[in-house]
C-alpha positions, 0 to 999 in steps of 0.5 A, a space after each residue: 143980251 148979247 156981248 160986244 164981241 158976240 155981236 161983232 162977230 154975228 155981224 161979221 156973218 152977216 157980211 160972210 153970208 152975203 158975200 157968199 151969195 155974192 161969190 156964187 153969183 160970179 161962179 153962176 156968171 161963169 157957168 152961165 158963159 159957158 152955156 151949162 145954165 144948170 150949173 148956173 142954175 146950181 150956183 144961183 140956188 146956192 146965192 138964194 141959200 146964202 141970203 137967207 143964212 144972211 137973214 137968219 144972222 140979221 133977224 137973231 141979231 134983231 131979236 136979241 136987241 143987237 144992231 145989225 151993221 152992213 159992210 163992204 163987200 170985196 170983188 168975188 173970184 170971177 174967172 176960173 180954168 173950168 168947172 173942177 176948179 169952180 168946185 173945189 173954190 166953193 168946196 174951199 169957201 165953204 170950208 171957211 164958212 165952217 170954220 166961222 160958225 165953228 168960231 162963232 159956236 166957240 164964243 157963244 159956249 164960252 159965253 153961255 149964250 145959249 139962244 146963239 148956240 141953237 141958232 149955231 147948232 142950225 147952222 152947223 148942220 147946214 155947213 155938213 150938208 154945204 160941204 157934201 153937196 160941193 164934195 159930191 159934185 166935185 167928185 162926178 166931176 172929176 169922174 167924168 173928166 173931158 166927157 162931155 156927154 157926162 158933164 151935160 147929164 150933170 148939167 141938167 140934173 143942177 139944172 132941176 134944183 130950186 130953194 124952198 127956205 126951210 120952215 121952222 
């Protein structure tokens, strides 16, 4: 059974998760503006992601006898000075949700909430990988500069990433 606090805090990701899908979806309208559809595409996949994590939270919460409880979600970010900038806000927003299943994992270890802490230990792996995706494409980006030809390469490679939730 989980603790009043455990709980909160799970239903916390919950709005966490969904409000990343919701600021990735204002990252892909931005993209999608400016005519680069892979990296809209990029950031699109990246929103699915998001809901399925939300999910996960949802589904544990259920099985675990916890209510789950949908809040409000704040406007996301929705202009940016150019794809750099895109980048190093996701790279930042996914350093918070670091932190948060870092926070999580802490209460569920001070608890001894040992199913918690093999959902978490799913999640913290996801967030190395969050995080080096956003880093890797940061880092061409920063490369590449003003070079259009490069950007529109880069383009087309985000343009061929789909989502597949992973079986369990």
């Amino acid at each position: 059974m989980l603790s009043e606090r455990l709980l909160k805090e799970l239903n916390e990701q919950v709005k966490y998760e969904l409000y990343s899908a919701h600021y990735y979806l204002a990252m892909a309208a931005y993209c999608a503006e400016q005519d680069l559809d892979g990296f809209a595409n990029f950031f699109k996949i990246q929103a699915e992601e998001e809901k399925f994590h939300a999910m996960k939270f949802f589904d544990f919460i259920n099985e675990m006898d916890g209510r789950v409880t949908i809040q409000a979600l704040e406007e996301p970010k929705n202009n940016y000075e150019s794809l750099v900038d895109v980048f190093k806000s996701a790279l930042e927003h996914e350093k918070f949700v670091t932190r948060r299943i870092y926070k999580l994992m802490d209460i569920a270890t001070e608890e001894k909430e040992h199913a918690t802490i093999s959902l978490l230990k799913w999640f913290v792996d996801e967030q190395i990988e969050e995080e080096n995706s956003m880093k890797a494409i940061l880092k061409k980006l920063e490369r590449l500069g003003d070079n259009s030809h490069g950007i529109y390469m880069l383009d087309e490679e985000l343009a061929q990433r789909t989502f597949t939730p992973p079986v369990e």
